[in-house]
DRENRO-938265 format. One line per 3 residues: number of its first residue (from 1); their letters; for each residue z, y, x of C-alpha. Coordinates in steps of 0.05 Angstrom, whole numbers. Example, Ala and Ser with C-alpha at 12.3 -4.5 7.8 and 13.67 -1.06 7.14 Angstrom:
DRENRO-938265
1	AS	156 -90 246 | 143 -21 273
//
This chain:
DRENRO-938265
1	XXX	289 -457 -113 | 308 -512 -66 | 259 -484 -11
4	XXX	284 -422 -12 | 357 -442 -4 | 333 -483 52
7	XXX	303 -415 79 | 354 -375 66 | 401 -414 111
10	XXX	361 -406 172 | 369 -323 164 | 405 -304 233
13	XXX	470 -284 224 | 493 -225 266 | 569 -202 242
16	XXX	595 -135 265 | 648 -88 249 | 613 -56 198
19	XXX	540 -33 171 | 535 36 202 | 463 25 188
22	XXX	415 40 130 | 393 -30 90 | 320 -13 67
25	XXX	287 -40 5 | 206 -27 13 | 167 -37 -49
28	XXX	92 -44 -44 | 43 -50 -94 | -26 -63 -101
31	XXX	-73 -30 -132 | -33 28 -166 | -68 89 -176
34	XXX	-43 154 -174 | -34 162 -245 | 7 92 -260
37	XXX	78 118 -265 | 100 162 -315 | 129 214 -256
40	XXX	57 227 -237 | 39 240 -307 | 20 172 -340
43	XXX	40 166 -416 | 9 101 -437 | 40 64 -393
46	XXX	114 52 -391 | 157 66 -331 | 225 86 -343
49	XXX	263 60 -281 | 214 76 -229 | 211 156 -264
52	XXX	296 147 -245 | 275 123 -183 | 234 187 -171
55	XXX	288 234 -210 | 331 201 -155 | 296 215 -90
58	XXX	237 260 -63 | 164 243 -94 | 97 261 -56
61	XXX	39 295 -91 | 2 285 -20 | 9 211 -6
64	XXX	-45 171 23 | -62 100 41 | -100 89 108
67	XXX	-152 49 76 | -191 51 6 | -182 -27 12
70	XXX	-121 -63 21 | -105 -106 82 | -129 -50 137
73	XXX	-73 6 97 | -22 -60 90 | -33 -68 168
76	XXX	-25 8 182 | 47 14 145 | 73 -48 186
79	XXX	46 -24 253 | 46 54 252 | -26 55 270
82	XXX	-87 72 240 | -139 15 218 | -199 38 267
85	XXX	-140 32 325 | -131 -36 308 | -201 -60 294
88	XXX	-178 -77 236 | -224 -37 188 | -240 -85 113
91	XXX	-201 -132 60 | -202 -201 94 | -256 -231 95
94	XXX	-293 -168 63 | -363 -171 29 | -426 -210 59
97	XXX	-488 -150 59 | -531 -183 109 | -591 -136 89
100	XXX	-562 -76 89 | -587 -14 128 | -518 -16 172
103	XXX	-490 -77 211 | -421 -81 205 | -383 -91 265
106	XXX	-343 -156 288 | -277 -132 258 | -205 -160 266
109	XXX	-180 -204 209 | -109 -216 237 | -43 -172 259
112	XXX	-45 -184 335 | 27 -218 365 | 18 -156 422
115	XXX	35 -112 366 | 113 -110 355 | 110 -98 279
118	XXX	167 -55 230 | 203 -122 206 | 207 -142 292
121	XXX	234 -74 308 | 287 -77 259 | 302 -145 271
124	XXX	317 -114 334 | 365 -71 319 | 404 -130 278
127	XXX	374 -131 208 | 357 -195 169 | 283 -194 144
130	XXX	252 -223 85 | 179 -213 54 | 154 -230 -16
133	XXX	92 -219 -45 | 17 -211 -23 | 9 -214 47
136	XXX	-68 -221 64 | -69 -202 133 | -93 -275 157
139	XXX	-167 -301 136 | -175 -363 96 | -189 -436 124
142	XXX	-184 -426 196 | -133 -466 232 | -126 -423 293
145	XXX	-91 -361 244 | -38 -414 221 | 12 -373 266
148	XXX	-7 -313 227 | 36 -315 164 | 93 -265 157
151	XXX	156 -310 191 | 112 -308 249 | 115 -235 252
154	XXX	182 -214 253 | 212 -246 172 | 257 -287 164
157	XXX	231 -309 104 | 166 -311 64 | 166 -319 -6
160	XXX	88 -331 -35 | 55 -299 24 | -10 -333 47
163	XXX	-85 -313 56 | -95 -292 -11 | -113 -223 -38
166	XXX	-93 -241 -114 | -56 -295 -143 | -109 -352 -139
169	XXX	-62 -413 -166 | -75 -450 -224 | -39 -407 -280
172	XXX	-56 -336 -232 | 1 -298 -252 | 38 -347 -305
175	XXX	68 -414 -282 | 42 -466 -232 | 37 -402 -186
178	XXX	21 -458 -117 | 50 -407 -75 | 101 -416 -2
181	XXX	167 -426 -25 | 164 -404 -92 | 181 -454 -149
184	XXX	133 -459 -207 | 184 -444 -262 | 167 -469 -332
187	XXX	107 -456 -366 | 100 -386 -386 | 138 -356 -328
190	XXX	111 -295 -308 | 94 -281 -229 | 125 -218 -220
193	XXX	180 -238 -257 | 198 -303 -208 | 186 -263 -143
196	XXX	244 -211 -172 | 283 -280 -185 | 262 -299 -117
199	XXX	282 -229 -82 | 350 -225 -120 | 376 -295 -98
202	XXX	358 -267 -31 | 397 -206 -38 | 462 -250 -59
205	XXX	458 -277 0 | 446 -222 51 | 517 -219 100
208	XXX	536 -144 75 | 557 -131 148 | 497 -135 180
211	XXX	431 -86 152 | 370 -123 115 | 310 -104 100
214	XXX	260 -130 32 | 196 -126 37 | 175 -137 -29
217	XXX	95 -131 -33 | 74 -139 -111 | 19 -180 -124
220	XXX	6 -142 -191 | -29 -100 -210 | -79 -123 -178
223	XXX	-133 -166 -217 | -138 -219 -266 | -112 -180 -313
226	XXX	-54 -214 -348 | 8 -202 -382 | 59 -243 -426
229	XXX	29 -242 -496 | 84 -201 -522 | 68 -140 -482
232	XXX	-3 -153 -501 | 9 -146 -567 | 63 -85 -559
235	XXX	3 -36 -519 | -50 -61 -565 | -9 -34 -624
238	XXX	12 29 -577 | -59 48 -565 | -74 43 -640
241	XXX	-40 114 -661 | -44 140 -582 | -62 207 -567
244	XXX	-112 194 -505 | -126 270 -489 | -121 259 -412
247	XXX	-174 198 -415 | -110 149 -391 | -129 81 -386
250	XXX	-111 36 -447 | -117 -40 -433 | -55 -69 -464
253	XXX	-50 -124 -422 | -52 -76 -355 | -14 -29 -390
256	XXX	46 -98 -395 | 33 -111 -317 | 61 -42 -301
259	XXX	116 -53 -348 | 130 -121 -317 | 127 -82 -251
262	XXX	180 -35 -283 | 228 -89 -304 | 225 -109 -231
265	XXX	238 -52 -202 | 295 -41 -241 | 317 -104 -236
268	XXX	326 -97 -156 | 361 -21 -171 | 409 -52 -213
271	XXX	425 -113 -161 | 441 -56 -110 | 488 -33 -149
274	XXX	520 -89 -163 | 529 -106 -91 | 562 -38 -82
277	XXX	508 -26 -24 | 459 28 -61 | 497 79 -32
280	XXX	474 58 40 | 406 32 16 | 335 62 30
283	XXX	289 52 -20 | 203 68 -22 | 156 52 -76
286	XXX	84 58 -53 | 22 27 -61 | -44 11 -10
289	XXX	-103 37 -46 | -132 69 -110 | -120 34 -172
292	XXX	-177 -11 -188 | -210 31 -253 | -229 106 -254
295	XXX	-176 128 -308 | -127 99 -271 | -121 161 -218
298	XXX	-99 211 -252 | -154 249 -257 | -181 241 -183
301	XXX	-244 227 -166 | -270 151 -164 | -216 96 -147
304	XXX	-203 35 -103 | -254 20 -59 | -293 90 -58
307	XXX	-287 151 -7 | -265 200 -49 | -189 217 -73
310	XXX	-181 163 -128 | -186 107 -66 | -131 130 -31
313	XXX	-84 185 -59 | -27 146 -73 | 45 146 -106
316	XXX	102 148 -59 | 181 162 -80 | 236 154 -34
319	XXX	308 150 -51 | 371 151 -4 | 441 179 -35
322	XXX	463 241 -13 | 413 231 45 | 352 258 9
325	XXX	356 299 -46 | 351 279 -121 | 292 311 -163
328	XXX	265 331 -88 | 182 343 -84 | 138 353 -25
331	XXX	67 365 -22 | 58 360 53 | 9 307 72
334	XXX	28 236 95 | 0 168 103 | 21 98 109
337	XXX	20 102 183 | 81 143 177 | 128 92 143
340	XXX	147 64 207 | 175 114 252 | 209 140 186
343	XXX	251 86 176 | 269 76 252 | 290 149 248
346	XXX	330 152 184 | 361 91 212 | 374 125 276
349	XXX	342 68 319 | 296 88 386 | 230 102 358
352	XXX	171 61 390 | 122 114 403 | 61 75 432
355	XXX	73 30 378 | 73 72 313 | 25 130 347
358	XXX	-9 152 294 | 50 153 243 | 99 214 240
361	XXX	167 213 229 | 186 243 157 | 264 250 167
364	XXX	257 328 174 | 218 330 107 | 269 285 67
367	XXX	332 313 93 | 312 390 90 | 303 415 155
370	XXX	231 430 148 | 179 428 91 | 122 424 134
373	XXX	100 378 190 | 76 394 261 | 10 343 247
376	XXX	-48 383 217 | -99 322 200 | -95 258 173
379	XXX	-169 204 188 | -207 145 157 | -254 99 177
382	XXX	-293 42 133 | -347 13 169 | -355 -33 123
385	XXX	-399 -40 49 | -355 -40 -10 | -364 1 -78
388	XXX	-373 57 -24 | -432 73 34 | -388 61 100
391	XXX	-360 133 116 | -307 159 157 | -264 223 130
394	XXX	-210 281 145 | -164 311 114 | -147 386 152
397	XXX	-94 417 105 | -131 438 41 | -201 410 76
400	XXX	-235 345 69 | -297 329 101 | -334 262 87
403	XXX	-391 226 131 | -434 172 111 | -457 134 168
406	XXX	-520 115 139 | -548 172 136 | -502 226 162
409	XXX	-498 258 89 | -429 304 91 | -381 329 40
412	XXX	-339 376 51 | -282 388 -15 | -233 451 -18
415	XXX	-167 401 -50 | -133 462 -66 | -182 482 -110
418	XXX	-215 425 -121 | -177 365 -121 | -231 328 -168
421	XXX	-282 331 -117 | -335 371 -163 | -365 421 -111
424	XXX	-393 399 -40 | -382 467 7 | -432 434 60
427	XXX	-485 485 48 | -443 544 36 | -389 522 94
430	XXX	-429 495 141 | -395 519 202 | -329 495 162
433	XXX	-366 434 157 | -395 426 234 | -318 441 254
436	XXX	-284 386 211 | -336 330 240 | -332 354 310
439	XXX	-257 331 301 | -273 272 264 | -316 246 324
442	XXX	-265 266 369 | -210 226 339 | -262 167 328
445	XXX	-273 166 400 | -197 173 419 | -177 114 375
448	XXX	-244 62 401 | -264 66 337 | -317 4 327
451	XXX	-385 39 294 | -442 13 257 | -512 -12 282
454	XXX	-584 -7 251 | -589 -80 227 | -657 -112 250
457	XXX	-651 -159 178 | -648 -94 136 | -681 -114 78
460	XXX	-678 -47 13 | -710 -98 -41 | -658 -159 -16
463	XXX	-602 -102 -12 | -610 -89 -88 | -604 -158 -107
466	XXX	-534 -163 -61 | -500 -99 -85 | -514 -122 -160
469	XX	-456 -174 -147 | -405 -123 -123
//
């Protein structure tokens, strides 16, 4: 850990009287679908301190990511704006289709320094800042993004974030991990379980007087697959004498990832305690996109990468002692966009409205003065080739209308009624229908969103060979 001591020296210190404001712990993790935890319903899988987390706070049953992939919805939560505003649209570097019907455009692959980030705005209001975790919001191999990595956007510290989408080092998730200023352990050590070691010894060392924010953004669950043989072995012998009857997913060694994840979480709960600062501490648990298999969503339609519910309904619980209430639901809906003016509010600091403008505050939700919000629609846009057609989407209330841009196909889903996404109401709504995309191309135009070309190289026999390797 001797680089991280060496990092956690140069933290500024800023003493005052006392810590009037909220410290926030933020908790991101990739690739959890909306049926991971045991609060939204998952019984394979083993979660008992994130369902105390959720007993303790407010859980959403309407959460979304801003992207079905996961480096446009990490870029929305730390700059308050939608992915289409920032031009910022795929994963980076995103898939190669050079022959398919649609061009896609010449998309950002880095956070721009012109936008003044969540971690910057709080650091200007006095808090210490420290990310761990995935990052991926910088392409790979190109020298002139080396002042793109998370201390050069507003942390103090960066603990194992690079280019990378997954861990790519030599053991992936066990030990020699090659990641920033993370040790490689002993052999055996698990990754999650070092960046917890990692985000602890940063916690002992925050100045109590003066707010802090961790950003820890998990690695797991995302892919390869891996857990600590003894897990393995505990799920495989679980899922001999389980009762499947919701069609949960089973793989024992995902099944010890999320309990890994668990441990963590915990782990950092119980630290906050022990500092005596829980009581003045914020904490979210997210994720930024569908989990990565179709029984992993809870029943929702499709998952991580698609345009439909599974890709980016999310989890989301938020706890803050006798701030928000304990056991508390809400169904309105939200998106990642909305993270940052939140915490500027709850943390009574001057919101930054042309910076987080299409994110909503959600103070009035989580301390009871309202139930529903003044916003009526929430917007994606993907033009981009993944396990989905590119598409842009709505969400109006109990409405969602889909558009595929290559061929202007539409869906239109009543979620109240249909939250699996069984019966398209195009034909028997179409003014519904004509409505809902007369908005979507009204908020496309009002956010410069970048849109698709006929590609001259479009190639159907060449675009079957390319999609068999997605």
């Amino acid at each position: 850990m001797r680089n991280l001591i060496k990092l956690l020296v140069l933290i500024p210190t800023i003493i005052i009287a006392q810590n009037s404001k909220p410290n926030i712990v933020f908790l991101l993790v990739d690739d959890v679908g909306w049926g991971d935890f045991g609060c939204y319903g998952a019984e394979f899988n083993e979660t008992p301190n994130i369902d105390k987390l959720a007993s303790q706070g407010m859980l959403f049953t309407n959460s979304y990511a801003a992207c079905t992939v996961c480096s446009p919805s990490r870029a929305a939560i730390l700059t308050g704006k939608y992915p289409a505003r920032l031009k910022l649209t795929d994963w980076i570097d995103g898939h190669k289709r050079p022959y398919a019907k649609l061009t896609v455009p010449d998309w950002n692959m880095r956070l721009e320094h012109k936008e003044v980030l969540l971690p910057e705005a709080l650091k200007e209001a006095g808090y210490s800042t420290a990310f761990l975790g995935k990052w991926h919001l910088m392409p790979i191999g190109q020298d002139d993004f080396e002042e793109h990595y998370p201390t050069d956007h507003g942390f103090d510290i960066n603990i194992g974030g690079r280019e990378w989408g997954q861990p790519k080092g030599r053991g992936k998730y066990f030990s020699p991990f090659d990641m920033p200023n993370l040790d490689d352990g002993e052999k055996g050590d698990f990754l999650t379980d070092k960046l917890t070691d990692a985000a602890i010894q940063i916690l002992d060392t925050v100045n109590k007087k003066n707010p802090f924010l961790l950003y820890f953004s998990y690695y797991t669950i995302h892919g390869p697959v891996m857990s600590p043989p003894e897990l393995v072995k505990k799920y495989k012998e679980k899922a001999k004498t389980f009762n499947n009857s919701k069609n949960q997913y089973m793989d024992p060694a995902r099944a010890g990832m999320v309990e890994k994840l668990d441990n963590s979480v915990g782990r950092i709960l119980d630290k906050l305690d022990e500092m005596g600062v829980a009581e003045n501490t914020i904490v979210i648990l997210t994720g930024d996109n569908g989990g990565n298999y179709d029984e992993t969503t809870g029943g929702l339609r499709d998952f991580k990468g698609f345009s439909h519910e599974g890709g980016t309904r999310e989890p989301f619980v938020i706890k803050w002692p006798n701030k928000i209430k304990a056991g508390s639901t809400s169904n309105e809906m939200v998106i990642g966009t909305d993270f940052y003016p939140t915490l500027l509010d709850l943390a009574e600091i001057t919101l930054k409205p042309e910076q987080h403008k299409d994110g909503v505050s959600l103070k009035p939700l989580l301390t009871g003065l309202t139930k529903k919000l003044k916003r009526k629609e929430l917007y994606w846009h993907y033009p981009h080739y993944h396990r989905t057609n590119p598409y842009g989407a709505i969400r109006d209330k109990k409405w969602k209308l889909i558009e595929f841009y290559e061929d202007g196909s539409l869906e239109l889903y009543n979620l109240k009624k249909d939250i699996n996404e069984t019966a398209n109401l195009t034909s028997s709504k179409p003014k519904k229908a004509a409505r809902l995309l007369k908005k979507l191309n009204t908020w496309r135009t009002s956010v410069d969103a970048q849109m698709m070309e006929l590609n001259p190289d479009f190639d159907i026999e060449k675009e079957k060979l390319k999609k068999k390797h997605y």
